[in-house]
Each structure stands twice: as C-alpha cells, then as structure tokens.
N, CA, C and O of each residue as an XYZ file, in Angstrom:
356
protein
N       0.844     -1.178      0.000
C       0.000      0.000      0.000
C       0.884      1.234      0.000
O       1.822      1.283      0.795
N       0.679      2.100     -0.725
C       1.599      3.273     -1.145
C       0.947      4.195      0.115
O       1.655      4.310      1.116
N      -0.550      4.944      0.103
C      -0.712      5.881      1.406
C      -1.038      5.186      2.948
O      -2.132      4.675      3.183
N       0.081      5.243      3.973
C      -0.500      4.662      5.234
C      -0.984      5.535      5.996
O      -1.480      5.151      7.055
N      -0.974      7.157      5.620
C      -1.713      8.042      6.769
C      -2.394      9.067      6.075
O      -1.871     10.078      5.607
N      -3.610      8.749      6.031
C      -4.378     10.028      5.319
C      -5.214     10.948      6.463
O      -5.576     10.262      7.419
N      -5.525     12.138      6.529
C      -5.583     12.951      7.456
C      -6.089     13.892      7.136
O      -5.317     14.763      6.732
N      -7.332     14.174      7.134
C      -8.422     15.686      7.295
C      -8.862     16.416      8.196
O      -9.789     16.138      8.957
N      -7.905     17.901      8.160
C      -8.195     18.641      9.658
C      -9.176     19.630      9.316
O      -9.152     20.170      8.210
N      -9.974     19.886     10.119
C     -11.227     20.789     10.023
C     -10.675     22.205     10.556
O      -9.828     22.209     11.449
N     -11.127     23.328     10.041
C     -11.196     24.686     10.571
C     -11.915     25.068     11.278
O     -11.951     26.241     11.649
N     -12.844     23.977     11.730
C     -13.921     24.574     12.260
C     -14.062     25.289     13.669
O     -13.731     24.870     14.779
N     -14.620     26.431     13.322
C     -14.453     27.045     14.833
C     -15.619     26.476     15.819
O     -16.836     26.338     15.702
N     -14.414     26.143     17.118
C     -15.581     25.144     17.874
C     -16.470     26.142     18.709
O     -15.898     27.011     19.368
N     -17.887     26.053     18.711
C     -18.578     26.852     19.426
C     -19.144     26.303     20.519
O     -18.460     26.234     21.540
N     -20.731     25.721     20.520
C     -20.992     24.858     21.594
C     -21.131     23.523     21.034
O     -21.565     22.624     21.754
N     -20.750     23.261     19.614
C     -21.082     21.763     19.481
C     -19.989     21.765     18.086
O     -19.734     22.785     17.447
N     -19.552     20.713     17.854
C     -18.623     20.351     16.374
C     -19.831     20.264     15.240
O     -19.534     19.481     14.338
N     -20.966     20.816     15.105
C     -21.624     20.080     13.689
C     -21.721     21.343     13.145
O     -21.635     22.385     13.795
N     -21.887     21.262     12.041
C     -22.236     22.127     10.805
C     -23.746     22.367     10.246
O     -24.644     21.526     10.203
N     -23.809     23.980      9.750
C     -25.130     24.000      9.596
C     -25.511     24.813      8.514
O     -25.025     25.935      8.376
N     -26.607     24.196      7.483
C     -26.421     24.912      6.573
C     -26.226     25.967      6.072
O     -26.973     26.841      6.514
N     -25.262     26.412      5.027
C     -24.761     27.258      4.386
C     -23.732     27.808      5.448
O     -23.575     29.004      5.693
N     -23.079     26.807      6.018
C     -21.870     26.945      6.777
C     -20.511     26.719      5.922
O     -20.568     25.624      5.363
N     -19.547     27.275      5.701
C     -18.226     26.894      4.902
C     -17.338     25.859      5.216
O     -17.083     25.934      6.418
N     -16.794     24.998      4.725
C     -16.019     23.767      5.275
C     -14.438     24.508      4.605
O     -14.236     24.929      3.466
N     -13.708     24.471      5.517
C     -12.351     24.825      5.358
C     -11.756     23.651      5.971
O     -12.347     22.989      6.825
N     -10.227     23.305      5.408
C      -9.444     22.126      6.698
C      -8.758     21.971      5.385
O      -9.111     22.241      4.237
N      -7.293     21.276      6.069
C      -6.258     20.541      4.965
C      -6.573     19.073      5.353
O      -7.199     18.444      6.206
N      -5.683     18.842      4.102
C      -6.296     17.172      3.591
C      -4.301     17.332      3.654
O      -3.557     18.181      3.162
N      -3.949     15.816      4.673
C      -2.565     15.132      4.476
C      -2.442     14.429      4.368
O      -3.469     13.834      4.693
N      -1.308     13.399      3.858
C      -0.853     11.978      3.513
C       0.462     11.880      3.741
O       1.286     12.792      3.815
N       0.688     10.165      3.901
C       2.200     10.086      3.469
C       2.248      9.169      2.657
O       1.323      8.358      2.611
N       2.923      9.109      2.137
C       3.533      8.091      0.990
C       4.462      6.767      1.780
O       4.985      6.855      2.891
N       4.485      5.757      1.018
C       5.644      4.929      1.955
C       6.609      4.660      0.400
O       7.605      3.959      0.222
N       6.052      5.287     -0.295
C       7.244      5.181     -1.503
C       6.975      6.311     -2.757
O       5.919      6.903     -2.979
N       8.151      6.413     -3.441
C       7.517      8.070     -4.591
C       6.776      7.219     -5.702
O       7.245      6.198     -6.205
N       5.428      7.842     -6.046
C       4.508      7.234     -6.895
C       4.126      8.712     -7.940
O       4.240      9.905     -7.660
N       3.656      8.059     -9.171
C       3.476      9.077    -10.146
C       1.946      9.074    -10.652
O       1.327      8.344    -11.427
N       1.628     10.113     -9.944
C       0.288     10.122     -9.631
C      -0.526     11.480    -10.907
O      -0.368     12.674    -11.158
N      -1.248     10.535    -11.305
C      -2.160     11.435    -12.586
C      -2.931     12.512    -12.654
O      -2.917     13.413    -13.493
N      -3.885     12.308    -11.336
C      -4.706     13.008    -10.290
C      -4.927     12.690     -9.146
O      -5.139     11.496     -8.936
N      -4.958     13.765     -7.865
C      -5.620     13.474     -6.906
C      -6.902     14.384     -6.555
O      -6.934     15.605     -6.711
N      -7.895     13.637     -6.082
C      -9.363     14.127     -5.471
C      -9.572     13.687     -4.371
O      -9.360     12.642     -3.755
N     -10.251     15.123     -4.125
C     -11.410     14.630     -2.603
C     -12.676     14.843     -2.563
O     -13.145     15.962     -2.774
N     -13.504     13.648     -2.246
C     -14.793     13.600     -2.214
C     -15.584     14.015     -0.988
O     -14.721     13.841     -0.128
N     -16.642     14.444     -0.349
C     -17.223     14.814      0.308
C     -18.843     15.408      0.110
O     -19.293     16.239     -0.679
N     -19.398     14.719      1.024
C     -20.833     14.861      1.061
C     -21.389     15.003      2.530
O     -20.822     14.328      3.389
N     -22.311     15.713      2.863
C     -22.918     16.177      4.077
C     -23.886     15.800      3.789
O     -24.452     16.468      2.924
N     -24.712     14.414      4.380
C     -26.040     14.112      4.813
C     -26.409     14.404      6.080
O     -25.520     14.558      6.917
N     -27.841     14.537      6.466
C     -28.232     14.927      7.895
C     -29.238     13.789      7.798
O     -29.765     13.777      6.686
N     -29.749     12.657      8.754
C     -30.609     12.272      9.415
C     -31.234     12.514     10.597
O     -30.581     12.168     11.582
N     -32.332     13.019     10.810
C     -32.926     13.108     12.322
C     -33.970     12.430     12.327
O     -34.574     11.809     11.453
N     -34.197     12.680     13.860
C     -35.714     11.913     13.944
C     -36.265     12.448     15.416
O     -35.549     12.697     16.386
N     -37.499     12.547     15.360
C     -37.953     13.517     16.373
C     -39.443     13.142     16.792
O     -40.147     12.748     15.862
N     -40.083     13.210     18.166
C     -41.459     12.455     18.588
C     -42.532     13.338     19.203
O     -42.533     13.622     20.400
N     -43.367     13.723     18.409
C     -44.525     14.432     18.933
C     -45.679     13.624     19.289
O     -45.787     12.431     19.003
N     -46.754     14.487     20.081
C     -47.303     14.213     20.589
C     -47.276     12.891     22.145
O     -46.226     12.336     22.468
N     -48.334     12.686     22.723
C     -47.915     11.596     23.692
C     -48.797     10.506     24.075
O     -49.993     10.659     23.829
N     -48.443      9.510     24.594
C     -49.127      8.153     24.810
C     -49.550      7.356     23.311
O     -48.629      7.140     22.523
N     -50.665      7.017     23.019
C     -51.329      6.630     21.984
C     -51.073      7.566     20.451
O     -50.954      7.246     19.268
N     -51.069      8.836     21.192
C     -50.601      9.883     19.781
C     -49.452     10.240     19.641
O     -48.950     11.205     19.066
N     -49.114      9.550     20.107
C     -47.539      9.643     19.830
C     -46.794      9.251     18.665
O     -46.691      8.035     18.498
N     -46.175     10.116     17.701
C     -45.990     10.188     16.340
C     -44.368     10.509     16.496
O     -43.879     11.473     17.085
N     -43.664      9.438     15.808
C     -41.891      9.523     14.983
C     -42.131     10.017     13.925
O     -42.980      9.606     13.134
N     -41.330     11.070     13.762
C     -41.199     11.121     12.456
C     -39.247     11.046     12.241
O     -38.298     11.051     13.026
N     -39.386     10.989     10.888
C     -38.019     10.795     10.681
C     -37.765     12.166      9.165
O     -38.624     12.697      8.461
N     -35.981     12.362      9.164
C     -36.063     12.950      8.063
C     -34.711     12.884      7.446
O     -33.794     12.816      8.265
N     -34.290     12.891      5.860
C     -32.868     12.471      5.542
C     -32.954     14.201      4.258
O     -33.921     14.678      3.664
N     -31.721     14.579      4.298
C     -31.423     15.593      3.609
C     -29.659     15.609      3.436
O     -28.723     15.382      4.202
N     -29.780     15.976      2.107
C     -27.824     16.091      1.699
C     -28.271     17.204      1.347
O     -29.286     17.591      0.767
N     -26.725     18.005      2.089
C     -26.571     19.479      1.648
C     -25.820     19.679      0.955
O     -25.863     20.793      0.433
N     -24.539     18.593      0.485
C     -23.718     18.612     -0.144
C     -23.294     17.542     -0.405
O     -23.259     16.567      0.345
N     -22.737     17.659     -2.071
C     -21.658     15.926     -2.774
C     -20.719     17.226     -3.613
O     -21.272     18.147     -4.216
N     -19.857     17.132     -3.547
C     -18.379     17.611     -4.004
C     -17.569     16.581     -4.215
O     -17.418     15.520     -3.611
N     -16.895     17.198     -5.482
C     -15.180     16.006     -5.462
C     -14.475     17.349     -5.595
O     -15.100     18.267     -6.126
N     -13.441     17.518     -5.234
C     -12.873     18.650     -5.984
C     -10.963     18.036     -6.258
O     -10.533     17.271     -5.394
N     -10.273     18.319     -7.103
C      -9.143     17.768     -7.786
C      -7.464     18.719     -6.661
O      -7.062     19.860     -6.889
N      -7.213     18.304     -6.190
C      -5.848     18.471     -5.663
C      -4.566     18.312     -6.571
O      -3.620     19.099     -6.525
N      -4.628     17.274     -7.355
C      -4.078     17.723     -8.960
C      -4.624     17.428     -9.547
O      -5.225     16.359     -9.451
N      -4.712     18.235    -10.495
C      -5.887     18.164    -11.735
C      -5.554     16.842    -12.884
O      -4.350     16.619    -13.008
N      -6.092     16.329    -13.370
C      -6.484     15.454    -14.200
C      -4.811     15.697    -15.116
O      -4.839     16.823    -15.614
N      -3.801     15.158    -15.356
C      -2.615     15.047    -16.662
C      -2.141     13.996    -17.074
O      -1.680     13.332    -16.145
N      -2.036     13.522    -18.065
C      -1.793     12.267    -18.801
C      -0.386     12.266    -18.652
O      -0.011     11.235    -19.211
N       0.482     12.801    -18.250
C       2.261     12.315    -18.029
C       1.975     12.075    -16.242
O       2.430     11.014    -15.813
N       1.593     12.564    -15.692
C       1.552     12.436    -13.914
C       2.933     13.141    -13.902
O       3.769     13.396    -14.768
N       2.797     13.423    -12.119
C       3.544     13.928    -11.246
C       4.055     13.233    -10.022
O       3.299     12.695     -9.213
N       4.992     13.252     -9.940
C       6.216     12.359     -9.191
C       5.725     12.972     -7.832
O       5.727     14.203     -7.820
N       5.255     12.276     -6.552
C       5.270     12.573     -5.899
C       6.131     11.899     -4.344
O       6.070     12.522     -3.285
C-alpha cells in the first residue's frame, strides 16, 4: 500500500457543538504520506454532508416519529488536476 496516513483537519471554529449548519463553509487541509515516490495522474477529494434526524410528537397513543434524511452537499474537488504524463510525488 503506497498511502499509510491520510488525514483531514477541520477549521472549524468550535462553538458549543462540532456540527455544521447549513450554508456553513467547510475549510481544513487534507494530508498523507507516501511509503514510496509514486506518479500520480490526479488526486481528489470527495465529500458529502447528509443529515438524518428523527424527532417524537405528541404523547401516549398519539404519539408520532417522524423521521427525516437531507444532503446538503456531494463535491469532489481535484488536488491535482487530471494530466496524462503524472507527477512524481
């Protein structure tokens, strides 16, 4: 295996909780190491923000779950861009 440490640090400024909320900005570096030099064509990073909740109104007999699923985001974005000779890394 060529990467043994891959590593995504968040910017996020911690307030009273680590989560994110929409139309919040995601900043952070993305690291690796190599365990040998490889000649690499492109690199990408993928990322997507789904939210699931679920929440219970009413009580006893009327008592109602509801549930709910929403993506706020699917991104790839290219760290090196797409080249047919690659880059020695």
């Amino acid at each position: 295996m060529v990467i043994y440490l891959f590593i995504f640090v968040s910017d996020h400024i911690q307030t009273q909780s680590s989560d994110y909320s929409e139309g919040d900005t995601i900043v952070g570096s993305v690291s690796f190491r190599l365990t040998k030099e490889v000649k690499v064509k492109s690199l990408s990073v993928k990322a997507k923000g789904d939210v699931k909740a679920e929440w219970t109104e009413g009580t006893g007999y009327f008592q109602i779950t509801h549930t709910a699923k929403r993506r706020y985001f699917k991104v790839k974005e290219y760290l090196i861009a797409r080249n047919g000779k690659g880059e020695r890394l």
